[in-house]
C-alpha positions as CSV (number, residue, x, y, z in Angstrom):
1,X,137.2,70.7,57.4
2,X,137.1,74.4,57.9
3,X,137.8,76.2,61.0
4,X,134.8,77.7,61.7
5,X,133.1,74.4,61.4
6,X,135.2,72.4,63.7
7,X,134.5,75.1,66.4
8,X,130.7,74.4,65.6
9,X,131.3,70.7,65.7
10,X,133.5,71.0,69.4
11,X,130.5,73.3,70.7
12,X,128.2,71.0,69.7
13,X,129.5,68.1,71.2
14,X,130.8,69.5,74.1
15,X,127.2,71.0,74.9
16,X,125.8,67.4,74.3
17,X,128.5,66.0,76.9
18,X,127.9,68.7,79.4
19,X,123.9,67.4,79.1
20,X,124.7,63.4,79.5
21,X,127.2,63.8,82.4
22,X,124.9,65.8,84.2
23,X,122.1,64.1,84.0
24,X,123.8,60.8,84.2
25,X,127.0,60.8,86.3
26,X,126.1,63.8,88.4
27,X,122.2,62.4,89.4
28,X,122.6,60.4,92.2
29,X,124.3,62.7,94.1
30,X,121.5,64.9,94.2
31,X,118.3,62.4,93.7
32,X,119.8,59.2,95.5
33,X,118.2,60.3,98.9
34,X,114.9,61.4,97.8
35,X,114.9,58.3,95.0
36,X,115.4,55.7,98.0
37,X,112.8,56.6,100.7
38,X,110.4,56.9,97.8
39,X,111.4,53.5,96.6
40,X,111.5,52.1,100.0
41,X,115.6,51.3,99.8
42,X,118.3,52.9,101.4
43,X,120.4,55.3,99.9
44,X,123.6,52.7,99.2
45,X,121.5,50.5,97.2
46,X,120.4,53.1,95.1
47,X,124.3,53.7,94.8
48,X,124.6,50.6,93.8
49,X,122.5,50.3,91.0
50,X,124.4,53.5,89.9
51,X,128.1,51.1,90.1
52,X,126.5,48.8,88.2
53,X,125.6,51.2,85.1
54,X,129.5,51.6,85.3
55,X,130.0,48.1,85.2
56,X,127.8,48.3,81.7
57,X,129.5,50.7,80.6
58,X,132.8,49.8,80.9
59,X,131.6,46.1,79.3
60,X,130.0,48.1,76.4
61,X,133.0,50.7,75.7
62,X,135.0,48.7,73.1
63,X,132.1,47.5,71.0
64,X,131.1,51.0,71.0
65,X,134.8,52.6,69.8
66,X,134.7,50.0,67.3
67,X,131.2,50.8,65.8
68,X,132.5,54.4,65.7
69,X,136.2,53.2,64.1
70,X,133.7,51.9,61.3
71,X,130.9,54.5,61.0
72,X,131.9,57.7,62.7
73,X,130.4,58.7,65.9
74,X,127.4,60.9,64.3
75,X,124.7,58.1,64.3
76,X,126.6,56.6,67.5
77,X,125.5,59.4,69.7
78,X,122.1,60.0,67.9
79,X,121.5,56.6,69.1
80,X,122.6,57.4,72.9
81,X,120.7,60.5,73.0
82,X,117.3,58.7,72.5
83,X,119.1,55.8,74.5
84,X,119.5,58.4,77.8
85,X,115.9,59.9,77.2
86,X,114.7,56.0,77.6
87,X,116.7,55.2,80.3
88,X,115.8,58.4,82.6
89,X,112.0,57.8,81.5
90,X,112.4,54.5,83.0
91,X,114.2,55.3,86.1
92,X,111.7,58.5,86.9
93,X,108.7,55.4,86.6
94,X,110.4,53.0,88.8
95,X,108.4,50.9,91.9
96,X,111.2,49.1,93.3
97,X,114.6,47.5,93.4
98,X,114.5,45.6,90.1
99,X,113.1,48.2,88.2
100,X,115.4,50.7,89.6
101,X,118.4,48.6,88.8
102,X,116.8,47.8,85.4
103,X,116.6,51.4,84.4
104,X,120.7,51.8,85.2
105,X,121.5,49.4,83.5
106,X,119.7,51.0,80.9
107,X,121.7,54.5,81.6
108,X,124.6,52.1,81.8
109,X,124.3,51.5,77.9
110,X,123.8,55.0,77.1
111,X,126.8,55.9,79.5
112,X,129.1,53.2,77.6
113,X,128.8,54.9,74.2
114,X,128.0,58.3,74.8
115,X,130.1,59.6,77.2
116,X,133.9,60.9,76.8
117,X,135.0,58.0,75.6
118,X,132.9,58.0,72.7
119,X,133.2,61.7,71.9
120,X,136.9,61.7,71.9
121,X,136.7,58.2,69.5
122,X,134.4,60.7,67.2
123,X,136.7,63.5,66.8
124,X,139.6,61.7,66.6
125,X,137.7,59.7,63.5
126,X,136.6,63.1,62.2
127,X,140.4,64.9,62.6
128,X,142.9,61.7,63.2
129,X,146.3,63.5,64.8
130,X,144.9,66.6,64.7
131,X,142.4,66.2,67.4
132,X,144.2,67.3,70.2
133,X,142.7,70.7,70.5
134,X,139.5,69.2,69.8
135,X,139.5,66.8,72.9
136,X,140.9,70.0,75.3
137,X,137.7,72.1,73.7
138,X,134.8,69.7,75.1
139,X,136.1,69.0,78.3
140,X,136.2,72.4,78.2
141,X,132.7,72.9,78.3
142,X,132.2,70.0,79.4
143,X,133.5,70.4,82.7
144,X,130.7,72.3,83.6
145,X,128.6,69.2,84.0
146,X,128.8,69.5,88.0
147,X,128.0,73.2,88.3
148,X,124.9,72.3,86.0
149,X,124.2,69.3,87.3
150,X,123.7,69.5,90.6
151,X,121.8,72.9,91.1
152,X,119.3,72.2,88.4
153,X,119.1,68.9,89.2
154,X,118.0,70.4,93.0
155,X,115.8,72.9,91.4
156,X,113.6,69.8,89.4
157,X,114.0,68.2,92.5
158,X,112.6,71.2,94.7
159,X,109.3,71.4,92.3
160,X,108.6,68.7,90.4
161,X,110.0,65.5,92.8
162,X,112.7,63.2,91.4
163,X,110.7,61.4,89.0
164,X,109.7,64.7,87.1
165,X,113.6,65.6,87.8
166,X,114.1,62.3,85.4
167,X,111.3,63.1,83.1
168,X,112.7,66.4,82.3
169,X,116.6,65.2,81.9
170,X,114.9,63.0,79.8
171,X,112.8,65.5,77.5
172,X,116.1,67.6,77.7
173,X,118.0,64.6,76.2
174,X,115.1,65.0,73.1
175,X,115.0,68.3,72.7
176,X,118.6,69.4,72.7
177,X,121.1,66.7,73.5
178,X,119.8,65.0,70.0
179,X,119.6,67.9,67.5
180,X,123.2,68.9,68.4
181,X,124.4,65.3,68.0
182,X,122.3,65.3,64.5
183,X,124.1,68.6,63.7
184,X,127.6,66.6,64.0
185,X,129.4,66.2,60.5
186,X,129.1,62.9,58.9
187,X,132.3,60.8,59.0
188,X,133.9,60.2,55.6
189,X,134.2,57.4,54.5
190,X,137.9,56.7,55.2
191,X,139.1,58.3,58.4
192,X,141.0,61.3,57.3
193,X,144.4,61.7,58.7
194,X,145.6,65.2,58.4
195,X,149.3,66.3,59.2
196,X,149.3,67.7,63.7
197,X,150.3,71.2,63.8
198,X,151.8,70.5,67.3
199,X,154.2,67.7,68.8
200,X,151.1,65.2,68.7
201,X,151.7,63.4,64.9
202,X,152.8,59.9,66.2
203,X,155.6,57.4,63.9
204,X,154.2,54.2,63.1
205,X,152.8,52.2,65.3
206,X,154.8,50.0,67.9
207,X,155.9,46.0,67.3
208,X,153.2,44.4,68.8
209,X,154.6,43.2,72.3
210,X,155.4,46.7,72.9
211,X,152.2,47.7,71.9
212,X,150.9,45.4,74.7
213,X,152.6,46.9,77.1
214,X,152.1,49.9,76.5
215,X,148.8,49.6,76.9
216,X,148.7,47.6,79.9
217,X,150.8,50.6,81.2
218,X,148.4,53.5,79.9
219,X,145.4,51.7,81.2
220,X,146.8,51.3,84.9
221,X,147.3,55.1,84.4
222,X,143.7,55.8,83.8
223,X,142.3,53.3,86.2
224,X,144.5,54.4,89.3
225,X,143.8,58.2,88.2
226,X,140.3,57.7,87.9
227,X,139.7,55.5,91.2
228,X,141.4,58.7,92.6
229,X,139.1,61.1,90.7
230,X,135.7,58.9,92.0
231,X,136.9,58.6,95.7
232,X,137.8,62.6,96.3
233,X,134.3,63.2,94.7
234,X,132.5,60.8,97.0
235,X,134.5,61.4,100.6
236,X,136.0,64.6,100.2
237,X,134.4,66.9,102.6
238,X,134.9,63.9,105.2
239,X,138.4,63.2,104.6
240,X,139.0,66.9,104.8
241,X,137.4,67.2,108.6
242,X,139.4,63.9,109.2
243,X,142.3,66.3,108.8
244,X,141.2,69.0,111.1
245,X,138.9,71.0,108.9
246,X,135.7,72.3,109.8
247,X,132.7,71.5,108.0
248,X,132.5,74.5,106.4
249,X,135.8,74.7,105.5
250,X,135.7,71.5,103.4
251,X,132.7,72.6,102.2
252,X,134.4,75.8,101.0
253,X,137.9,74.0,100.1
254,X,135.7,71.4,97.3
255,X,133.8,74.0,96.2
256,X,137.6,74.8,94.7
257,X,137.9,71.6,92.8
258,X,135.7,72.4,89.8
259,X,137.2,75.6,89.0
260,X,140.7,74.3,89.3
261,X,140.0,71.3,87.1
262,X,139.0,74.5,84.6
263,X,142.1,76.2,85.4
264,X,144.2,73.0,84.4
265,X,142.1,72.1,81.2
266,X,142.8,75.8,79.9
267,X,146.2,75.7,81.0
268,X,146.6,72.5,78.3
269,X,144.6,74.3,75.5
270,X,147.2,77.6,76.5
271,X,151.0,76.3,77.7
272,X,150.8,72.7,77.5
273,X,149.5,72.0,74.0
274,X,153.0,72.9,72.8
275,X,154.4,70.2,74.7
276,X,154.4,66.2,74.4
277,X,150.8,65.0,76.0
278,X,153.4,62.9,77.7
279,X,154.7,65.8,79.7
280,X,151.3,67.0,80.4
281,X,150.0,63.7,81.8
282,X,153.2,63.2,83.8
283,X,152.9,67.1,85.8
284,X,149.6,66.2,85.9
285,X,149.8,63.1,87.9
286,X,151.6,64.5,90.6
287,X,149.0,66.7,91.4
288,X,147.2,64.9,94.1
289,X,150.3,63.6,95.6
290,X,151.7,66.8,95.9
291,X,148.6,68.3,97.5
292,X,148.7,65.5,99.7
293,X,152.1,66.4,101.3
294,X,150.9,70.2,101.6
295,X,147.8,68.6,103.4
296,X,149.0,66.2,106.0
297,X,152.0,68.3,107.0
298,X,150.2,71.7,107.3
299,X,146.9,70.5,108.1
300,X,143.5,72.6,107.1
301,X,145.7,76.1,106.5
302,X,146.9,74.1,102.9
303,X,143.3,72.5,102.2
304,X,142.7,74.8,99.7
305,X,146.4,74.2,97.6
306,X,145.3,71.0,97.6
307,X,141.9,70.7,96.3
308,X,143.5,73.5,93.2
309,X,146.5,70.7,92.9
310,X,144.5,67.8,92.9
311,X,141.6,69.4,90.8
312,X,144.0,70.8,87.6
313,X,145.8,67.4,88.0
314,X,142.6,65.6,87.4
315,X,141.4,68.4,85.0
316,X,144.3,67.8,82.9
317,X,144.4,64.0,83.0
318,X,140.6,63.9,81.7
319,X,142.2,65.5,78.3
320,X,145.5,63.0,78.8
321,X,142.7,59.7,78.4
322,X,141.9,61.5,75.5
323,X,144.9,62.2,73.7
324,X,147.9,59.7,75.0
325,X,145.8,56.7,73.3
326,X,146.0,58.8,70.1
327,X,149.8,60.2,70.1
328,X,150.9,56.8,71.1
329,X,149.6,54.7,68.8
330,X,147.9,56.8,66.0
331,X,143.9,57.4,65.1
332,X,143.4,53.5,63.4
333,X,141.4,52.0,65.8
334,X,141.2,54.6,68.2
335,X,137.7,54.0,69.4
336,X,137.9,50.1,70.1
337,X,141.4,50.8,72.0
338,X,140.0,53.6,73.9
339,X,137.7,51.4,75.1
340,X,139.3,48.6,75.8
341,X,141.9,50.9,77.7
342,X,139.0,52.8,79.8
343,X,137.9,49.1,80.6
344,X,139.8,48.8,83.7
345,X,139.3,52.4,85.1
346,X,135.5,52.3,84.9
347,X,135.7,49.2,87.5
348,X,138.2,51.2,89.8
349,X,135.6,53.8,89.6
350,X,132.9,51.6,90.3
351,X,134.7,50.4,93.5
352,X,136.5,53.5,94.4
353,X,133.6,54.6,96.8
354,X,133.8,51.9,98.6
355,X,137.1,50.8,98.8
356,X,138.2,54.6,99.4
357,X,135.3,54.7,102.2
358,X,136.9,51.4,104.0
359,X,140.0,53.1,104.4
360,X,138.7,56.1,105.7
361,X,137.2,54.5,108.2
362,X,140.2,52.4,109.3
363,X,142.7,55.0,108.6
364,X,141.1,58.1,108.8
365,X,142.7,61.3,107.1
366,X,146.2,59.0,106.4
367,X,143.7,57.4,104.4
368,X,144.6,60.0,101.7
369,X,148.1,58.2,101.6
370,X,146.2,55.1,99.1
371,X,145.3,57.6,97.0
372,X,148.7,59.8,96.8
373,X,150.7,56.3,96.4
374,X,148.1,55.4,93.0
375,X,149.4,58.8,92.0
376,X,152.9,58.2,92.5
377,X,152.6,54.6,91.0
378,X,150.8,56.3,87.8
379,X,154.0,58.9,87.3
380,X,156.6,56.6,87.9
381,X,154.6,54.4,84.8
382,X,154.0,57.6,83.0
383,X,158.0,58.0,83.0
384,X,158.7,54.7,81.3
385,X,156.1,54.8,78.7
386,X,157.8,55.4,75.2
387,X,156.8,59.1,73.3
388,X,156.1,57.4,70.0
389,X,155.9,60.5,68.7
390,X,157.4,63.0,66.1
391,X,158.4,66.5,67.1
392,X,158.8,67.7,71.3
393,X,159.7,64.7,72.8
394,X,159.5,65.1,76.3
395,X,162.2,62.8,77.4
């Protein structure tokens, strides 16, 4: 496939995932208060209904990868654009609780194969080894989601109320989310495997107890990583004060996260695509611990290192879920193990509010410790997992 067209396809898709996260993952923050007293619930239920859509679609995520293993991702995520349009059409008409929760769980199928998971699954079927680049190019844009989210999500909010909020994600999910996932390239019909230009080609695939454990490894990694991720997003501002900062000064020191997480992706496309993902993944884990020490010892002055630590440490490890299943074990069956491996993390993300919330109310700021210890736990396991690969071995 030419150059020029792979850029096309990465745009695309990119622009596609910047669309679902935002009006998926990046809703409730914004339309969970106005949502509930319209509803009549409170604001944690409404939460709820959101944990179980991640529940969904963690449960739908393998059956997914392995539809797209088979037939590409193109149809895959034609089918997830009408699917979100649906969903959000039916969450902008809900009455009550069981409607509310019906319409997640409706989202929740869109979310399990139309998200990153299933992006990275279609490139990867589209390119094989040499998808690296690929993956780094739509988080990319796609890390954007937030800063479009959330403001234009207000903005519907503002003038039309949250159900026309919904209505318009949803006609936004028609009119461009689904002609750029029609303009994607059909897969052929053997997933094409063409030789890495960087350290990612992998050597044959691993005996199969080792295989096993590897995996069981790599998908601790992305569920303690992304438990982490979930709980900075939700508490944040009040684990900050916790710590002695001011509310504006948390306000001020997240505000840094998104453009860090930025900072760290383009530092992978730049410096770190010339090294093992391995590597990556492993500087990139001890991002949030690291921040943490800077935080608890110097209190409020070092917020702001660590929201850019923790934020390119996250930024980078969204690419890492992406590319370690592929270097690792190779493109055949990529989508069905990706999956299977995100399994576990969406549950830790689906808890993370809460359980992360629990602490900080028992604990306080040294609540941050759970969070810097998962970090810790998922280096020290990043360390021991075998580089299956060809080339820059990083240990």
């Amino acid at each position: 496939m030419s150059e020029p067209r792979r850029i096309g396809t990465v745009a695309a898709l990119g622009s596609a995932q910047t669309l679902a996260w935002a009006s998926t993952y990046y809703l409730p923050a914004m339309l969970a208060a106005p949502m509930a007293r319209d509803l009549g619930v409170s604001t944690p239920t409404v939460f709820a209904a959101f944990s179980v859509a991640l529940g969904v679609s963690a449960l739908l995520g393998p059956a997914a990868g392995r539809t797209i293993d088979r037939h590409g991702g193109r149809p895959v995520l034609i089918g997830t654009s009408m699917l979100f349009a649906s969903g959000l059409v039916a969450l902008g008409a809900a009455q009550g609780v069981w409607s509310l929760f019906s319409a997640w769980v409706l989202i929740g199928l869109a979310m399990g194969s139309g998200l990153y998971e299933a992006a990275f699954a279609t490139l990867v079927r589209l390119y094989g080894h040499g998808s690296r680049n690929a993956i780094t190019g739509i988080t990319l844009i796609a890390g954007f989601a937030s800063t479009v989210g959330w403001p234009l999500s207000t903005l519907l909010e503002a003038q039309l109320g949250w159900r026309g909020a919904c209505f318009t994600w949803a006609a936004l999910h028609l009119l461009i989310g689904l002609p750029l996932n029609i303009s994607l390239p059909r897969a052929p019909a053997k997933p094409e495997l063409p030789r890495a230009d960087t350290a990612s080609a992998a050597h044959p695939q691993a005996p199969p107890m080792r295989a096993s454990l590897t995996t069981a490894l790599l998908a601790f990694v992305f569920a303690a990583t992304w438990f982490t991720s979930t709980a900075m997003a939700a508490h944040l501002p009040v684990l900050l004060q916790a710590t002695g900062a001011s509310l504006a000064v948390a306000v001020g020191v997240g505000a840094l996260i998104g453009p860090a997480q930025v900072a760290g992706r383009l530092l992978e496309f730049g410096f770190l695509r010339h090294v093992h993902p391995l590597l990556s993944a492993r500087l990139a884990a001890l991002g949030h611990p690291l921040g943490v020490v800077l935080l608890l010892s110097a209190g409020p002055v070092l917020a702001p290192m660590f929201a850019v630590l923790h934020g390119a440490g996250n930024g980078i490890l969204t690419i890492a879920k992406g590319t370690l299943p592929l270097v690792l074990f190779g493109p055949q069956g990529y989508g069905e193990r990706q999956g299977l491996l995100m399994l576990p993390a969406r549950v830790a993300q689906a808890l993370a509010p809460f359980v992360f919330g629990l602490a900080l109310a028992h604990w306080g700021g040294a609540a941050v410790w759970l969070s810097a210890g998962l970090g810790v736990l998922a280096f020290l396991v990043l360390m021991v997992l075998p580089a299956v690969s060809r080339g820059t071995a990083s240990h």
